[in-house]
C-alpha positions in Angstrom: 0.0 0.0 0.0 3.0 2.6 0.9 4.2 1.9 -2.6 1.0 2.7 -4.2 0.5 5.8 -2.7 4.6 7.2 -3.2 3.5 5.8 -6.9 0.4 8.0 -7.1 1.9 11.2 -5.5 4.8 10.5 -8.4 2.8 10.9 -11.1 0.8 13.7 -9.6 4.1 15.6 -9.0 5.1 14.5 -13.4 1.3 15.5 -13.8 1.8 19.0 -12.3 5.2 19.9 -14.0 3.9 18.5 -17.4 0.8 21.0 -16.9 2.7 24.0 -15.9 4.6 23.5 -19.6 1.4 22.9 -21.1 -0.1 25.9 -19.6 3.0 28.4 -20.9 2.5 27.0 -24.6 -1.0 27.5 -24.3 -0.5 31.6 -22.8 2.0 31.6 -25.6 -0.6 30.5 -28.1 -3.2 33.0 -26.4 -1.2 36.0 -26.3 0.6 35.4 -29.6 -2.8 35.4 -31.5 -3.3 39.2 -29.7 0.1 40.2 -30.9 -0.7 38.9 -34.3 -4.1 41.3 -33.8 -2.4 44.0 -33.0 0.5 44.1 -36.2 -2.8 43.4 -38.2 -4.3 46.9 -36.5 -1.1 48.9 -36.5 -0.4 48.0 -40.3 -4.2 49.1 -41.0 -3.4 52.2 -39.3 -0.5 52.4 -41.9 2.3 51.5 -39.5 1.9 54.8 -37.4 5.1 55.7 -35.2 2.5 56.9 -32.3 0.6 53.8 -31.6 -1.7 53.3 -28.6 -1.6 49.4 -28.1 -4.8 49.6 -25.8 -7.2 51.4 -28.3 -7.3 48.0 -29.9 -5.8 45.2 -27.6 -7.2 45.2 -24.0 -5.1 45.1 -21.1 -6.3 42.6 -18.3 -4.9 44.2 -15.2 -1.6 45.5 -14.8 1.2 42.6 -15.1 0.5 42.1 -19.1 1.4 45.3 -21.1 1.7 45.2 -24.7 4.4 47.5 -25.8 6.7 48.6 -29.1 10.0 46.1 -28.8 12.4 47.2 -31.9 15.3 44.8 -31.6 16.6 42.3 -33.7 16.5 38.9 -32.9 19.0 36.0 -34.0 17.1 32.5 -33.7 17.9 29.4 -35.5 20.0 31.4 -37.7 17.5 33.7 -38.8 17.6 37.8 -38.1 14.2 38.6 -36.9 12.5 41.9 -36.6 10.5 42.5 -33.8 7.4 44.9 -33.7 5.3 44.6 -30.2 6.0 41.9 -27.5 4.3 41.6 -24.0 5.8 40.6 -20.7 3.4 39.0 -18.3 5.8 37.5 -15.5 1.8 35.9 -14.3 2.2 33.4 -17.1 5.6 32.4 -17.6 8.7 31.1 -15.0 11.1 32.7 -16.8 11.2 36.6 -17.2 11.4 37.3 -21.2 8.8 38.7 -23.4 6.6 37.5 -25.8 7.0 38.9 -29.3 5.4 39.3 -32.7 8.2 40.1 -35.9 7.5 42.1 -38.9 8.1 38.1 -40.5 5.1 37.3 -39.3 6.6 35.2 -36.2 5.4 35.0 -32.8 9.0 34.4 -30.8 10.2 33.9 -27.0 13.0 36.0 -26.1 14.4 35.4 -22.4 15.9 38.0 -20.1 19.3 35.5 -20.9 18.9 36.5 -24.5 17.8 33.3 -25.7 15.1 32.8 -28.2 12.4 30.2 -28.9 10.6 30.7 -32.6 6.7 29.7 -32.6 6.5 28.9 -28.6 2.8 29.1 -29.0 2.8 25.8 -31.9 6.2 23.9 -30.4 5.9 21.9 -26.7 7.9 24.8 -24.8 8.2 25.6 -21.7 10.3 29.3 -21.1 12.5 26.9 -18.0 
């Protein structure tokens, strides 16, 4: 019976960590589809250089704010431009944002400088 139940509160433990990856991709999937909304919006607009992200994407309290992000980003060999990204520390274990590029990619870009194309299609976790 003692093995059983060290069995049970094994997998529940695997359960749990394999849900927390789950729920990042699926933020990342979430969020993503909002940055892809809001490069749709701001090239409607006709790419304006004074862009007010929440006249078209809602903020849900404070911790995720959608905001320009400029840089370039080298992933898998590829130079990426970014356009907006979002940070929301509520939704992901490692600080990095999320971001949209003017390619048309939604990538991961940790604090550490590493980056993660498509987190939102690929199993991913930001650990």
């Amino acid at each position: 019976m003692k093995r059983f139940g060290a069995l049970g509160i094994a997998v529940l433990l695997l359960a749990t960590v394999i849900g927390c990856e789950q729920e990042e991709q699926y933020h990342a999937r979430i969020l993503g589809g909002r940055l892809r909304d809001l490069y749709r919006y701001w090239s409607e607009q006709g790419r304006p250089t004074v862009f007010v992200a929440t006249n078209f994407i809602y903020n849900v309290g404070t911790t995720n704010q959608y905001f320009f992000f400029t840089n370039q980003v080298d992933a898998e060999g590829v130079l990426y431009h970014c356009r907006f990204a979002i940070r929301d520390p509520n939704r992901f274990q490692k600080p990095g944002v999320l971001t949209i590029t003017d390619e048309g990619v939604v990538l991961w870009v940790g604090d550490n400088k590493k980056a993660v194309v498509a987190p939102d299609t690929k199993h991913w976790s930001s650990k």
